[in-house]
MARSE-225548 format. One record per residue (C-alpha): residue in three letters; z, y negated, x negated. Coordinates in pm, whole numbers, plus 50000, padded with zeros to 5 digits. Layout:
BEGIN
ALAZYX...
! end
This chain:
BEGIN
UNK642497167123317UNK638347164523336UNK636167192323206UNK633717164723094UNK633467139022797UNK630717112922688UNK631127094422423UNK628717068822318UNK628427045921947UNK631887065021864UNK633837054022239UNK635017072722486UNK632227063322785UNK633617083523009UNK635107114823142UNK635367139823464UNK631517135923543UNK629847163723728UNK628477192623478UNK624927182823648UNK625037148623484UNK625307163223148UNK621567164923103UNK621057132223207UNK623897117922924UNK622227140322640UNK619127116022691UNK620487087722524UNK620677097722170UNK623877075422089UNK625677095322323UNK627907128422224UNK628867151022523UNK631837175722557UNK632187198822875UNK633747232322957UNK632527257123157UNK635317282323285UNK634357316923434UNK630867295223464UNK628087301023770UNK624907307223744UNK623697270823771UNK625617262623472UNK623957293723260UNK620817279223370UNK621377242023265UNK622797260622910UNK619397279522884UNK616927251523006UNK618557216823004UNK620147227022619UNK617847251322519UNK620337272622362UNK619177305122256UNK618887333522454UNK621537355422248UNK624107330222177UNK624317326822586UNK624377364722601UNK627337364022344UNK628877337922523UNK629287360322870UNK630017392522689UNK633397400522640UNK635497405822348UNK633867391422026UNK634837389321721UNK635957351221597UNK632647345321422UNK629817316021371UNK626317321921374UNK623317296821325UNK620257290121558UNK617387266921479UNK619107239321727UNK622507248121744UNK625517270421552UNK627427295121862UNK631457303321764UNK633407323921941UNK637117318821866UNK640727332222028UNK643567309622192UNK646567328422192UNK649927329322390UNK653007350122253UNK655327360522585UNK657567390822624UNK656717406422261UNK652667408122344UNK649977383922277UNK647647372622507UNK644437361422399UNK641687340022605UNK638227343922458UNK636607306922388UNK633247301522255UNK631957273922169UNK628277256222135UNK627127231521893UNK624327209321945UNK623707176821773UNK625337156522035UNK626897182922256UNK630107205522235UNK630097232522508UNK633137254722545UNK633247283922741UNK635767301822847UNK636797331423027UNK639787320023214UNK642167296123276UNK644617311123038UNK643847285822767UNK644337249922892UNK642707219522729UNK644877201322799UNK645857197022421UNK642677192022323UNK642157168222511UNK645557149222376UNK644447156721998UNK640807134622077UNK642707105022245UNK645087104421960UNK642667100121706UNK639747078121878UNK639347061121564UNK637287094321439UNK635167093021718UNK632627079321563UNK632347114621341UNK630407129121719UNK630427164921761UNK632037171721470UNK635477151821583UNK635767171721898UNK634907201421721UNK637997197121509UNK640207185821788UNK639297221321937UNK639607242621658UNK643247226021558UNK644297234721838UNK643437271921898UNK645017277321490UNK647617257521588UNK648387281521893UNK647697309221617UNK650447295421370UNK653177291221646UNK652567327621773UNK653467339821480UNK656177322121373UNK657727333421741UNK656667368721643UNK658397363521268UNK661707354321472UNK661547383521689UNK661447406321356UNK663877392621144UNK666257395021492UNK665087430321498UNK666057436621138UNK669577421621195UNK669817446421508UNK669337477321273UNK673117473821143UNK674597476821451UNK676337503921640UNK673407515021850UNK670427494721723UNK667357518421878UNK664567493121738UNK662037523421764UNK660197511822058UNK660847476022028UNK659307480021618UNK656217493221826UNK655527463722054UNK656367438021764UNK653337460021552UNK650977462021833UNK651297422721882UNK650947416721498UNK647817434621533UNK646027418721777UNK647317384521610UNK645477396421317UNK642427405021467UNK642047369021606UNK643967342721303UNK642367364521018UNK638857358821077UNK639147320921158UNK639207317420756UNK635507330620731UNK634827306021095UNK636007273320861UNK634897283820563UNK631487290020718UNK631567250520917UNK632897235520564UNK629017242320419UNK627127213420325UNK623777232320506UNK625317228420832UNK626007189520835UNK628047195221083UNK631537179220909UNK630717143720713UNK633017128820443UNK635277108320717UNK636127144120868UNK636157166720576UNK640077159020476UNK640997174820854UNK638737204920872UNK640497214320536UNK643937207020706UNK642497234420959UNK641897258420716UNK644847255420486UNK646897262720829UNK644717294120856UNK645017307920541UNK649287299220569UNK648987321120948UNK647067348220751UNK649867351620504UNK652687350720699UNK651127378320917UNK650357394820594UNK654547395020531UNK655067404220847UNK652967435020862UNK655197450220585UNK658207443120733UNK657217454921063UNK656517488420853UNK659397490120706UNK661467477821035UNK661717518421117UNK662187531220781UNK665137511620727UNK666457524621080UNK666367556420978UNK667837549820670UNK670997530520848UNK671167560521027UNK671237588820782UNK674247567120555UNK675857561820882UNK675967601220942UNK677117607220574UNK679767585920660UNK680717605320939UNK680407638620757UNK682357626020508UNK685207618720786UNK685287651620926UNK684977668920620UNK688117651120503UNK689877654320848UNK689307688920827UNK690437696320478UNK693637677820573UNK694337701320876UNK693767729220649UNK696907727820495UNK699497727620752UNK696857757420887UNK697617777220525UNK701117770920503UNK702077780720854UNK699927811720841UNK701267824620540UNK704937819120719UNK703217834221023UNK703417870520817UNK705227896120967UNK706577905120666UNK709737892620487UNK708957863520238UNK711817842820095UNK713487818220302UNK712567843720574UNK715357838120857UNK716667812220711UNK717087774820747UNK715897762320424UNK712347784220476UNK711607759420769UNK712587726120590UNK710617738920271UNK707737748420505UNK707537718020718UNK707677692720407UNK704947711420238UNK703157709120561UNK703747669420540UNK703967664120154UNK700197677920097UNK698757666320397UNK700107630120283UNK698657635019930UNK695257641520051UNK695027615820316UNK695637587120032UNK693797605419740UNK690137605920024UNK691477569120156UNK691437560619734UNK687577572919788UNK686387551620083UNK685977585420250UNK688487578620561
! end
């Protein structure tokens, strides 16, 4: 799909123009521009610093890596810097995207490929009756998108848990290191969803006339599916705490149940152990040399030993 978009009186004019043309489309004041920049050269920095006039920070932001999601104001544009995210084999992968806003311009910049726009992309041409909103409908389509990636990270990342926490009860569950990658990616979720409520809540301002009335209903669909992301990783934090706790704690009734086997085992093969070493005197006892000794000795052996197997199988402890 293009990395270019012009729309013009709230229609799509037309898209996968060269970046060069941009300048030339910003002109005509009826006309709102999207493109993307990806891992950009340094003729596309310089048509962000002339042809835009975008300030001299907000491009330095823009090509430094690792900010925080935030939004800050210029005189002639607001810079945000925001997080797509991918959850694959327990980790999640993040793809820095930030974002310029001009009156009739939406530049995203990214710093790979990781994070198509392809869904983007599908989220404008399904709603081209909110066109006509300008920078502030594409800025939506973007942003429901990236908290839309946030929210199904971490509902695969709540699976993964609870089928941790159903792995703790059996025989050999060793969730120890697993617990650890399942924490580490819960973190750096949270470090990327958390802040996007301060991002919307800052855009939602009336100062910023960036979102008008038609728009306003689906920036606050945005945010109410940030705060629900911020408190389901907030639930799963604890339970990712407690997801080794409650390990151990399997463990240690497990070995009391064990001790309490062998403990019983043992006292049961103590009393054939009495009785035939107090018949193993060399000394006379009665029924010494005789007959009835043995029979008296062996169903003592057998009556006690039986009378202690059911009295610890009465208390759960065999």
């Amino acid at each position: 799909m293009g990395r270019t978009r012009l729309y013009r009186n709230g229609e799509l004019a037309g898209s996968g123009f060269p970046v060069a043309d941009v300048a030339g489309h910003l002109e005509d004041e009826s006309s709102v521009v999207w493109f993307d920049l990806c891992a950009p050269s340094e003729d596309e920095i310089t048509l962000l610093r002339d042809e835009l006039g975008l300030h001299e920070l907000a491009i330095e932001d823009a090509f430094t890596e690792r900010q925080r999601p935030k939004v800050d104001r210029y005189p002639t544009h607001l810079f945000l810097s925001v997080y797509a995210v991918r959850y694959a084999g327990h980790e999640i992968r993040t793809c820095e995207v930030d974002v310029f806003v001009t009156r009739n311009a939406l530049v995203t910049v990214r710093e790979s490929e990781d994070y198509d726009l392809s869904g983007v992309q599908r989220r404008w041409d399904s709603a081209p009756a909110l066109a006509s909103s300008g920078v502030g409908f594409l800025l939506h389509g973007l942003l429901d998108d990236v908290v839309d990636g946030h929210y199904a990270a971490a509902e695969q990342l709540d699976d993964d848990i609870e089928a941790l926490e159903d792995r703790i009860y059996d025989e050999k569950p060793h969730v120890g290191r697993k617990a650890l990658q399942l924490r580490r990616a819960l973190v750096q979720l949270r470090r990327v969803a958390l802040p996007m409520r301060e991002v919307l809540g800052t855009l939602l301002h009336r100062e910023h006339q960036l979102v008008d009335d038609v728009m306003m209903p689906y920036y606050l669909d945005v945010k109410d599916h940030t705060l629900f992301t911020a408190e389901l990783t907030e639930s799963m934090r604890e339970l990712v705490t407690n997801l080794r706790e409650a390990e151990v704690a399997v463990q240690g009734n497990r070995l009391n149940s064990i001790m309490k086997k062998v403990t019983s085992w043992a006292a049961i093969i103590a009393v054939p152990t009495a009785i035939s070493g107090y018949y193993g005197m060399n000394v006379p006892y009665p029924g010494f040399d005789q007959r009835w000794g043995f029979w008296v000795a062996t169903a003592g052996i057998l009556g006690l030993s039986w009378f202690l197997y059911v009295m610890f199988k009465r208390r759960d402890w065999l």
